[in-house]
C-alpha positions as a printed Julia matrix, in Angstrom:
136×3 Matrix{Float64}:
 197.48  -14.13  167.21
 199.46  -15.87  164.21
 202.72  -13.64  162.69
 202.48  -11.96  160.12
 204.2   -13.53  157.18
 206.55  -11.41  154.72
 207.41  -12.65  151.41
 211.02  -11.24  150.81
 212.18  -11.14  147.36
 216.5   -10.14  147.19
 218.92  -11.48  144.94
 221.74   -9.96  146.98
 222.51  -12.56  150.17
 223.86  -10.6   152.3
 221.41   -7.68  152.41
 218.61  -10.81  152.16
 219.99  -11.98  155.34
 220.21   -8.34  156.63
 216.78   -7.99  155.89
 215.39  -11.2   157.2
 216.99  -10.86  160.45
 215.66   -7.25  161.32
 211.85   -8.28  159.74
 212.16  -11.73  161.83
 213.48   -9.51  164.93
 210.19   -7.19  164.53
 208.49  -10.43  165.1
 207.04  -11.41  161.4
 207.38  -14.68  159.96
 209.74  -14.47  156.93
 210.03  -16.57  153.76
 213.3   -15.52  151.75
 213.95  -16.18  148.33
 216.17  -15.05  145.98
 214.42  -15.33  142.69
 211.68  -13.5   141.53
 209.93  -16.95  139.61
 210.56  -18.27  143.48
 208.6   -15.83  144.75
 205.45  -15.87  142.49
 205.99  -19.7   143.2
 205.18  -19.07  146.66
 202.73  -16.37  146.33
 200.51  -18.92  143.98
 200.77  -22.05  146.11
 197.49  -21.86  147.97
 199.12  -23.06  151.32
 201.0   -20.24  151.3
 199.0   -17.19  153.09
 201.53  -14.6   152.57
 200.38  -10.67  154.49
 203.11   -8.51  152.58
 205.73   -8.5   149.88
 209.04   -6.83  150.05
 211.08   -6.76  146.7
 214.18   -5.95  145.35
 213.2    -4.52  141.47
 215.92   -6.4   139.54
 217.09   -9.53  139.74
 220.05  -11.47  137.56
 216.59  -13.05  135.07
 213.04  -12.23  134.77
 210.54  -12.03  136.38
 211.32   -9.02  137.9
 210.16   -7.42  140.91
 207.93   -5.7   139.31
 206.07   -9.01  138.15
 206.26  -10.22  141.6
 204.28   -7.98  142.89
 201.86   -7.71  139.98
 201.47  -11.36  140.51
 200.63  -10.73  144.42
 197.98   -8.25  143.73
 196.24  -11.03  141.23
 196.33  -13.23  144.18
 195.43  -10.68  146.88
 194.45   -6.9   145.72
 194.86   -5.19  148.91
 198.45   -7.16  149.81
 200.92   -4.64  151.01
 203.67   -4.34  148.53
 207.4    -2.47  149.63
 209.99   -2.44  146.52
 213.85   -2.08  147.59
 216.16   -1.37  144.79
 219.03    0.46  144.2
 217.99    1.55  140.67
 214.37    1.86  139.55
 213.32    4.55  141.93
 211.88    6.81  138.59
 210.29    3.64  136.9
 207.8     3.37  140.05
 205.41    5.64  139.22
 204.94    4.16  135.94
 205.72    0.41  136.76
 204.54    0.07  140.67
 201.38   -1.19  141.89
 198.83    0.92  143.16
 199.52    2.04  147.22
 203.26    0.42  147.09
 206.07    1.68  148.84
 209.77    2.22  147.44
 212.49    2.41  149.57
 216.16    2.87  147.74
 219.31    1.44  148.92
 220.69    1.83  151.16
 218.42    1.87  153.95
 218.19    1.14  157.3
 216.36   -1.91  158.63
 213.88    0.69  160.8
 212.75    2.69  157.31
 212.26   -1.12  156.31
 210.26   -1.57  159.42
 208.39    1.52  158.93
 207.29    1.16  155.56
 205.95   -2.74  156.2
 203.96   -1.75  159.17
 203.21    1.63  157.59
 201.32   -0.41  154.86
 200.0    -3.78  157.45
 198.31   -0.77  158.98
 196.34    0.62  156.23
 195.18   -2.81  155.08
 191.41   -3.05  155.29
 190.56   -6.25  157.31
 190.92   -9.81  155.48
 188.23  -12.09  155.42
 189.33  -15.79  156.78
 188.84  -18.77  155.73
 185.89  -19.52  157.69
 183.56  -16.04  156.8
 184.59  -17.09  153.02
 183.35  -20.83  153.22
 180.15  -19.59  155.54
 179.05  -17.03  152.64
 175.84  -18.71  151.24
């Protein structure tokens, strides 16, 4: 079975690497950046399959996390979105995508765990490649 790869979206470097590190540990493949623009770079670049985003909310210039994961549900609706921030927790309800997660800093790498796999989980099945081409 191929990992499971995270797009992770942090302006700060240190927690970045923090996060990176425990995600990579849990055994998913990681792609760190620390832009938002970055990030929607990567989510539109069709070789880029990317199974779930994890995003800080602000970063030093826009686009903003917020974007970012607007941007991922254009490219897949169903792609399992976690914000981390340690401000925006009350613009969520309002600003967050539908069946998102927010975790607020600080938090441990297992409630980061949890709330990836929490939301890999509840993914309905993806059609690949091959069912996509096949359908006549």
């Amino acid at each position: 079975m191929e990992a499971v790869t995270i797009l992770l979206a942090d302006d700060e470097a240190l927690l970045l690497m923090e996060f990176e590190v425990a995600l990579t540990n849990a055994g998913f493949h990681v792609i760190a950046v620390t832009r938002g623009g970055k990030a929607i770079e990567i989510l539109r670049a069709a070789n880029a399959p990317i199974d779930g985003v994890v995003t800080d909310i602000r970063f030093g210039e826009y686009p903003d996390g917020w974007e970012v994961a607007r941007v991922a549900r254009e490219v897949d609706p169903n792609i399992p979105v976690v914000y981390i921030s340690g401000h925006g927790a009350m613009d969520w309800a309002s600003k967050g995508v539908p069946n998102s997660i927010m975790i607020e800093k600080p938090f441990t790498s297992s409630q980061l765990l949890t709330a990836v796999s929490q939301l890999l989980n509840a993914r309905p099945p993806r059609a690949s490649q091959h069912d996509a081409g096949d359908a006549r």
